[in-house]
ROTI-384159 format. One line per field, with one value per residue: x negated, y negated, z negated of N, C-alpha, C in turn; chain; residue number from 1. Coordinates in steps of 0.1 Angstrom, whole numbers, plus 5000, padded with zeros to 4 digits. Atoms other than C-alpha are relative to their C-alpha. Layout:
nX: c(X,...)
nY: c(Y,...)
nZ: c(Z,...)
caX: c(X,...)
caY: c(Y,...)
caZ: c(Z,...)
cX: c(X,...)
cY: c(Y,...)
cZ: c(Z,...)
chain: c(A,...)
n: c(NUM,...)
end
This chain:
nX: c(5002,5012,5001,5000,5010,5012,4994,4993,5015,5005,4989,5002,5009,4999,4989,5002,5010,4994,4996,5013,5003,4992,4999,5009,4991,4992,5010,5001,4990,5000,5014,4988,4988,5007,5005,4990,4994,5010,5004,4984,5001,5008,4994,4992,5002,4995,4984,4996,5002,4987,4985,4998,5011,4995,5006,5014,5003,5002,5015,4999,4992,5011,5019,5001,4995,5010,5002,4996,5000,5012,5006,4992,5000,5013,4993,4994,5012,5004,4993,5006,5009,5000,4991,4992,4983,4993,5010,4998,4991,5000,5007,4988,4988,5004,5001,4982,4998,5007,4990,4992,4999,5006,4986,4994,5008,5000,4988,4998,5010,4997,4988,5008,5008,4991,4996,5011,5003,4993,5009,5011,4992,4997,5013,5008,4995,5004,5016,5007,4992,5008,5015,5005,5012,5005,4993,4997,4990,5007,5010,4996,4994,5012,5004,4991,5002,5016,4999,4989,5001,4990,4999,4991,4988,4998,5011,5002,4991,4993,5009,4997,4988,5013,5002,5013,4997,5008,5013,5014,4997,4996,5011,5012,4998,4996,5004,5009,5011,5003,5009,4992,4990,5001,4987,4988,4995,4985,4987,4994,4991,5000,5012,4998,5004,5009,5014,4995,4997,4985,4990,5001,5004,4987,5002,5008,5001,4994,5005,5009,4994,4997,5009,5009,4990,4997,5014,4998,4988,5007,5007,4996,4993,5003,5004,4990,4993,5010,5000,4994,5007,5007,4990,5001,5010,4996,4988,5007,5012,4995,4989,5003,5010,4991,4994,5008,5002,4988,5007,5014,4993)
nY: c(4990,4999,5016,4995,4990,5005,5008,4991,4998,5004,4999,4987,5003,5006,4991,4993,5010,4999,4988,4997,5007,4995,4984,5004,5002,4987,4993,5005,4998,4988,4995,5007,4992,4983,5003,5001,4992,4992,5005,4998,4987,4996,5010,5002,4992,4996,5007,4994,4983,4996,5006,4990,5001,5009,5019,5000,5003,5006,4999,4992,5007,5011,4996,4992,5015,5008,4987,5002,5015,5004,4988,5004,5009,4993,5000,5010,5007,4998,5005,5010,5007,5002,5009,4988,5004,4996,4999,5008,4996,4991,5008,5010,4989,4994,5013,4996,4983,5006,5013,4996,4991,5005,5008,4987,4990,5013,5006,4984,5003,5015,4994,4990,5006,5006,4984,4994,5000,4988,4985,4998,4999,4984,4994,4997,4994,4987,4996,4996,4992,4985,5002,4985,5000,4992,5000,5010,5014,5003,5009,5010,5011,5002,5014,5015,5007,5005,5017,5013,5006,4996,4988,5002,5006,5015,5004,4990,4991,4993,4986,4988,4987,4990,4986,4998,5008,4993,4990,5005,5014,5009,5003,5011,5007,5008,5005,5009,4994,4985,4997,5007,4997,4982,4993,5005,5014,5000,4988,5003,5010,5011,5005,5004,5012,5009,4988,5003,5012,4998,5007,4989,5002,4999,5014,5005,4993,5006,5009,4996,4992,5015,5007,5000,4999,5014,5003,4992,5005,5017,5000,4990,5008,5008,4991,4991,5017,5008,4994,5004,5006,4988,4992,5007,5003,4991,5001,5015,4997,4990,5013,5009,4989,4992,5014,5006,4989,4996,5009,4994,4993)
nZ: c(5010,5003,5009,5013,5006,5009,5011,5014,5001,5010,5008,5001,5008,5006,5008,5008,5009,5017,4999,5004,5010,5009,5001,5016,5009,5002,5004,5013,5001,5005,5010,5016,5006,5004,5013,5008,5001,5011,5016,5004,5001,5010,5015,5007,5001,5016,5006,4992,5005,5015,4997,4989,4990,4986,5003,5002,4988,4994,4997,4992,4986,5000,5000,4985,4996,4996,4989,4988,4996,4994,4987,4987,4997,4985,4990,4997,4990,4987,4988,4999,4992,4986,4992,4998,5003,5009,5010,5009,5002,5013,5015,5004,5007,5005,5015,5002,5008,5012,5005,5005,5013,5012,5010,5003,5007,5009,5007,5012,5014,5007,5007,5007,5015,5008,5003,5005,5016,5005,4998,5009,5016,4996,4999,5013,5016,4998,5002,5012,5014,4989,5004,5009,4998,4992,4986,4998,5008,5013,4997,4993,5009,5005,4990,5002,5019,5000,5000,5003,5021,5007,5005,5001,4987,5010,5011,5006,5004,4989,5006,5013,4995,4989,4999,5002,5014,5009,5002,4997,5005,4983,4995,5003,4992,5004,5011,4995,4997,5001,5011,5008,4998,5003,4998,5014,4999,4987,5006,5007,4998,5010,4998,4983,5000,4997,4989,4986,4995,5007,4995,4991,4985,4995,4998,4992,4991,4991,4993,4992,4988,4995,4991,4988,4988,4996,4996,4989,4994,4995,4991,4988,4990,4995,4992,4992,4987,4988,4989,4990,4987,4994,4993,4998,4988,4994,4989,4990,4991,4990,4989,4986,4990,4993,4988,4991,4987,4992,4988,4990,4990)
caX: c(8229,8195,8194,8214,8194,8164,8190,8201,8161,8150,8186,8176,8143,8149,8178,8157,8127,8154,8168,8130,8128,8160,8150,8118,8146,8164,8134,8130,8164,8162,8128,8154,8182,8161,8143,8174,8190,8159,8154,8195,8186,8158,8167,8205,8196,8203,8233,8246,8240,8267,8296,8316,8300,8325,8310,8274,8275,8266,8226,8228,8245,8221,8188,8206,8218,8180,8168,8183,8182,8143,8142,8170,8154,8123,8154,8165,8129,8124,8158,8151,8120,8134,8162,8183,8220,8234,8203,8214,8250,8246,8220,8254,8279,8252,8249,8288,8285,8256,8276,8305,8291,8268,8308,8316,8290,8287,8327,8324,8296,8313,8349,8330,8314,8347,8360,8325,8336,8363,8342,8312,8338,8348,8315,8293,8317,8318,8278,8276,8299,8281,8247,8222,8189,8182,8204,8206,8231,8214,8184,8201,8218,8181,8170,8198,8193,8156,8158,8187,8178,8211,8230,8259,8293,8305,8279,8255,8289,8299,8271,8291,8317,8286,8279,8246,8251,8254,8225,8198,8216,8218,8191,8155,8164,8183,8155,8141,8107,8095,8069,8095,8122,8122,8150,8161,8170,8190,8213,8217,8250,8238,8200,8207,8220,8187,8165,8186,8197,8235,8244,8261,8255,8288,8288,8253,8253,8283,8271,8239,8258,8276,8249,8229,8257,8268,8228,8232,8265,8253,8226,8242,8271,8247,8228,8257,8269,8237,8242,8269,8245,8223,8257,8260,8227,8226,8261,8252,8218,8233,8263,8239,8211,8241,8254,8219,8215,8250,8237,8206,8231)
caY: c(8246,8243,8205,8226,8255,8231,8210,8245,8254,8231,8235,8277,8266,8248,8275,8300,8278,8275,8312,8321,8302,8316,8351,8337,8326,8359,8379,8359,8359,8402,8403,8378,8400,8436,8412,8404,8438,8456,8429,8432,8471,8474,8443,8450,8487,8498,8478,8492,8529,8522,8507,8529,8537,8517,8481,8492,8488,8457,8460,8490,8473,8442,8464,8487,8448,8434,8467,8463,8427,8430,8462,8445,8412,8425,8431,8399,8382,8405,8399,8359,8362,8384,8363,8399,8389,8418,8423,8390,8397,8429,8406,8382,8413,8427,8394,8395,8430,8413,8380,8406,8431,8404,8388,8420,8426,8388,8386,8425,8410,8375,8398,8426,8402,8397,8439,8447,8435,8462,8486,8484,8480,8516,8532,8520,8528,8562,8564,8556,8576,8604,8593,8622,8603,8622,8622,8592,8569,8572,8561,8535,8522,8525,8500,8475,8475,8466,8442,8420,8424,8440,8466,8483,8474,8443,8450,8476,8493,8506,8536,8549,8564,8581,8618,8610,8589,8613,8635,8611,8577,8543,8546,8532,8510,8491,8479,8446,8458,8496,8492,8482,8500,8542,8566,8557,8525,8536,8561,8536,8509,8490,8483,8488,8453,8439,8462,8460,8435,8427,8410,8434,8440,8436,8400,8396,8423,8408,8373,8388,8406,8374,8350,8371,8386,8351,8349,8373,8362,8326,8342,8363,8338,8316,8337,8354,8315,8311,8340,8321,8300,8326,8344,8307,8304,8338,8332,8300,8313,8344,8321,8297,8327,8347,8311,8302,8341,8340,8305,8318,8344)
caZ: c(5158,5156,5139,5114,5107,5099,5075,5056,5054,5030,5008,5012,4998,4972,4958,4960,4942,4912,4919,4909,4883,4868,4873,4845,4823,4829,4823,4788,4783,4779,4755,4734,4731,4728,4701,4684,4690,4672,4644,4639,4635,4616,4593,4586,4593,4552,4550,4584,4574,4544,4568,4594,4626,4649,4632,4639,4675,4685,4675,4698,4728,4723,4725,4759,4771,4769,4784,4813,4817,4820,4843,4868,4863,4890,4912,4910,4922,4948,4963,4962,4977,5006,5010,5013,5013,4999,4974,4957,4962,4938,4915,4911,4902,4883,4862,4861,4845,4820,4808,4804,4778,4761,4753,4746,4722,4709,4703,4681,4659,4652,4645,4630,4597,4586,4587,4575,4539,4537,4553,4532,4499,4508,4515,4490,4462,4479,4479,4442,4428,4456,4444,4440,4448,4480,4511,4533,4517,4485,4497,4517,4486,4466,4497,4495,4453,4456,4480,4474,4429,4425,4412,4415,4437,4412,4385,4369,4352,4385,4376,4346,4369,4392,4392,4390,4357,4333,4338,4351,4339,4364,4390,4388,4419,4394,4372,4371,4365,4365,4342,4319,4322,4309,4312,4278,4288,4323,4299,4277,4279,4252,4266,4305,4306,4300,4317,4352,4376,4362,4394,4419,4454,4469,4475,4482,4509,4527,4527,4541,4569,4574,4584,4602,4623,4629,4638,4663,4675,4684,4704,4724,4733,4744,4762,4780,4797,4811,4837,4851,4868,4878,4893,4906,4925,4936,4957,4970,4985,4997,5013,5031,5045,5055,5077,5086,5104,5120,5135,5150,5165)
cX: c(4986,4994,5008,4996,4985,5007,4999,4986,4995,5005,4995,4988,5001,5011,4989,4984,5010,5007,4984,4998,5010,4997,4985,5009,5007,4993,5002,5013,5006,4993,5010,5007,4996,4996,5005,5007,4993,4999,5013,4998,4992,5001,5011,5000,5008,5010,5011,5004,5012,5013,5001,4995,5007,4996,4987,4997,4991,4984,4997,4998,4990,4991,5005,4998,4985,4990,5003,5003,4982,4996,5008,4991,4989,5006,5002,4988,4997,5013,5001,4990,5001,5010,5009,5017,5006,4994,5003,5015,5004,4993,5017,5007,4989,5001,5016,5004,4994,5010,5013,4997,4986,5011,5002,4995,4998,5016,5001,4992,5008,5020,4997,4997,5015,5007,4988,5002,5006,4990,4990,5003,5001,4992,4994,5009,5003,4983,4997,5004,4993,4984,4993,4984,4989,5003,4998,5008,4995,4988,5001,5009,4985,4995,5007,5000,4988,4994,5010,5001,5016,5004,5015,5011,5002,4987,4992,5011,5003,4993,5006,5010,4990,5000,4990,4996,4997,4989,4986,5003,5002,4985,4991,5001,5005,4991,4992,4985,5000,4991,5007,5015,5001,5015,5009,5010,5010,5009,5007,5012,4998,4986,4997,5000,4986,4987,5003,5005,5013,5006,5004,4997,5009,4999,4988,5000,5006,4997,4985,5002,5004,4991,4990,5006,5003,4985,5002,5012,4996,4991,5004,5012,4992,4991,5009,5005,4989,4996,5009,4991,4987,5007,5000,4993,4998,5009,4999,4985,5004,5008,4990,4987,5007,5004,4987,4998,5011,4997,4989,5008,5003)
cY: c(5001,4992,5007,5008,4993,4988,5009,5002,4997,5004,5020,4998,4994,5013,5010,5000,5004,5015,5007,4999,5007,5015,4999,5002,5015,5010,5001,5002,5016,5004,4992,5011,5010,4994,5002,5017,5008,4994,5000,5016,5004,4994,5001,5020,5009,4995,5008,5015,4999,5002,5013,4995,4990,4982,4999,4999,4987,5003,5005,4991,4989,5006,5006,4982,4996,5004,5001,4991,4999,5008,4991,4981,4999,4996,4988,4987,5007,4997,4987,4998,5008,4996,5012,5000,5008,5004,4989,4999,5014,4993,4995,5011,5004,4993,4997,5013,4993,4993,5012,5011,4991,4994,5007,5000,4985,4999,5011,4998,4992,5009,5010,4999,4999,5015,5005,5002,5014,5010,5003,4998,5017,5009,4996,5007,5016,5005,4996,5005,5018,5001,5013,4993,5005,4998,4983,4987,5001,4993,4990,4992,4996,4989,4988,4995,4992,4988,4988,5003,5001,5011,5005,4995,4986,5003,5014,5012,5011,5017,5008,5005,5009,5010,4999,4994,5012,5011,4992,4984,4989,5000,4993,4989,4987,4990,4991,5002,5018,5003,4999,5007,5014,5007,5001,4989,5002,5010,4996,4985,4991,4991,5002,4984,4990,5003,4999,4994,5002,4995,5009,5001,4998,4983,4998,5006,4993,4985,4997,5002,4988,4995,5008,5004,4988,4996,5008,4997,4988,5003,5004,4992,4989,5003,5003,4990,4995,5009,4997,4991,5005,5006,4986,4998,5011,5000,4989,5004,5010,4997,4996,5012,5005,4989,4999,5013,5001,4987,5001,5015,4996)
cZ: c(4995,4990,4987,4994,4991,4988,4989,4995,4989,4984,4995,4992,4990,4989,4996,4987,4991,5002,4992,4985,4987,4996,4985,4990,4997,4993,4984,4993,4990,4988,4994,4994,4997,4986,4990,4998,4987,4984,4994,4993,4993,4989,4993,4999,4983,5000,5009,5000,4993,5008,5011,5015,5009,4989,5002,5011,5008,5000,5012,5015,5004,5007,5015,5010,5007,5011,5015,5009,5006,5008,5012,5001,5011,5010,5006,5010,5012,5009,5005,5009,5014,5005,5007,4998,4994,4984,4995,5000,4985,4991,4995,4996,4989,4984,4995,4987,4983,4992,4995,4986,4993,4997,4991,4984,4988,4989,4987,4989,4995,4990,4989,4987,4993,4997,4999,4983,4994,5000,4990,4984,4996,4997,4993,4988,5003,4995,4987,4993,5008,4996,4998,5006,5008,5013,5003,4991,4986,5000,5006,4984,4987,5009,4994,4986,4996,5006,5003,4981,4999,4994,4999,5011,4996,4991,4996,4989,5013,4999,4991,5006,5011,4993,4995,4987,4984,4994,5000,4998,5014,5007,4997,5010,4993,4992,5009,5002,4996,4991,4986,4997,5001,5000,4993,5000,5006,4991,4991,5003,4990,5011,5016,5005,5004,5005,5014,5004,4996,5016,5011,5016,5013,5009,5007,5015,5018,5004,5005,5016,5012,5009,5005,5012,5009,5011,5017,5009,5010,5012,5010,5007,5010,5012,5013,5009,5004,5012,5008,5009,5005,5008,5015,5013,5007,5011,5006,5012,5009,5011,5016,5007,5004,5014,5006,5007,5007,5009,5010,5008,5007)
chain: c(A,A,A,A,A,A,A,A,A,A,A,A,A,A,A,A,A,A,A,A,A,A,A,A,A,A,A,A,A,A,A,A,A,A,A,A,A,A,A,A,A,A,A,A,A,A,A,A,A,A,A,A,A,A,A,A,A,A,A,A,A,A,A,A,A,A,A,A,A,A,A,A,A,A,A,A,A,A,A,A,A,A,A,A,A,A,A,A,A,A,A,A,A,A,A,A,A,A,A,A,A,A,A,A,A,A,A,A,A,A,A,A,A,A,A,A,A,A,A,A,A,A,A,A,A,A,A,A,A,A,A,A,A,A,A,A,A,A,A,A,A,A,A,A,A,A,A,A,A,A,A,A,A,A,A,A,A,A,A,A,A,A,A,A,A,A,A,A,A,A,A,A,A,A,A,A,A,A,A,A,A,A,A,A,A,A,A,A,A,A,A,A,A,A,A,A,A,A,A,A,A,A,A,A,A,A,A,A,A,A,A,A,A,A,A,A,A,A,A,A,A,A,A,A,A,A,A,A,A,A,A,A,A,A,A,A,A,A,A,A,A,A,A,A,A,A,A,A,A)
n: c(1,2,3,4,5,6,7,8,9,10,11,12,13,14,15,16,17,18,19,20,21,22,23,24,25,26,27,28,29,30,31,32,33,34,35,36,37,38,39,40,41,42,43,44,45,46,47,48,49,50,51,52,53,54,55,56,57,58,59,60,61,62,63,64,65,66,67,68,69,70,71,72,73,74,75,76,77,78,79,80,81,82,83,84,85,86,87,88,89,90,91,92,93,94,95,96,97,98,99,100,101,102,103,104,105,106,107,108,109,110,111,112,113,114,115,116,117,118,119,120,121,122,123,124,125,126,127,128,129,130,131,132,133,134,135,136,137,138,139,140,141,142,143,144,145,146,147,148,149,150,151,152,153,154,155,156,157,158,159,160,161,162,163,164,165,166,167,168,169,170,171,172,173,174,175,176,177,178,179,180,181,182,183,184,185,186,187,188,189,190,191,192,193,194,195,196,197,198,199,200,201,202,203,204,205,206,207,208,209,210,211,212,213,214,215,216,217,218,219,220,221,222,223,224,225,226,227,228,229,230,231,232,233,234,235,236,237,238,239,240,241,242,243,244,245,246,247,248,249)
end
């Protein structure tokens, strides 16, 4: 028993050497996905405001996901270095739990880009016929006009069925430049045209949504299959320190 305890020794060393190493990776791993969660949220942020709330999730989920990946990943080095059998037993479920709601969260973005178009078909053409230059979604569709140089659902017409149209004409959001562009212009359907961006924002939006969702999708699957072998080396090290103290019994 003894000739095998100094066999498992080196094998225990060596696991939890890359057990270490993984809990780095893990660490890094978290500041990714919080990264991603945040820049998913501040970057599609305006676009996300338009669509309904159940497709806005995943940023969210991302940012708790990373959160919690870099508070537990401590756990994970100190149970490694005391070699605590059931302290890397819970690491491995824990990472089980991870890997499951970064799927979760990866597979609702990648399904998500494609019932985002409806959704945000819906809701913008609500918010410009609701327009009043004030409340959230107005200033969330002022955003999205400004910086994606569009206008409109399909085109700067979409404004002449707005509320807000005939008293204060098509928003200034719409105009190519501001220096350039007076209230005479936005009221008028002859000289709008060439004062405001004609191309609408419908299109661009969604193949915005698209590839960055997709952006975020990619990371997070890829991410999420590299806690299998983290779960991996975790249950292997716990295994052989659990055998090598029942031999010394």
């Amino acid at each position: 028993m003894a000739s095998r305890r100094l066999e498992t020794r080196p094998l225990i060393a060596c696991l939890k050497t890359l057990l270490l190493a993984y809990c780095l990776i893990f660490w890094t791993t978290g500041a990714i996905l919080l990264a991603v969660g945040l820049w998913g949220r501040l970057l599609l942020g305006p676009y996300l405001s338009l669509m309904a709330d159940t497709s806005t999730n995943a940023p969210y989920v991302l940012i708790a996901t990373g959160t919690t990946i870099i508070m537990f990943g401590l756990f994970g080095c100190l149970a490694t270095c005391r070699g605590s059998v059931w302290m890397l037993k819970l690491y491995a479920v824990f990472l089980l739990l991870v890997f499951l709601a970064e799927l979760i969260a990866g597979i609702s973005g990648f399904i998500f880009r494609h019932e985002m178009k409806g959704s945000f078909m819906r809701t913008f053409q609500e918010a410009v016929i609701q327009y009043n230059a004030q409340d959230q979604r107005s200033l969330a569709v002022d955003n999205v006009q400004r910086s994606l140089r569009c206008c409109g659902v399909y085109n700067y017409t979409s404004w002449f069925s707005s509320s807000f149209y005939p008293t204060s004409g098509i928003p200034a959001s719409c105009c190519i430049s501001l220096s350039d562009c007076s209230r005479l212009d936005l009221h008028s359907a002859t000289l709008a045209p060439s004062k405001v961006h004609t191309q609408g924002c419908y299109n661009l939006v969604t193949s915005f949504i698209e590839t960055n969702m997709g952006v975020i999708a990619g990371v997070t699957f890829g991410i999420a299959f590299s806690q299998l072998l983290g779960m991996l080396l975790a249950c292997c090290l716990s295994r052989f320190i659990s055998a090598n103290q029942y031999e010394m019994v």
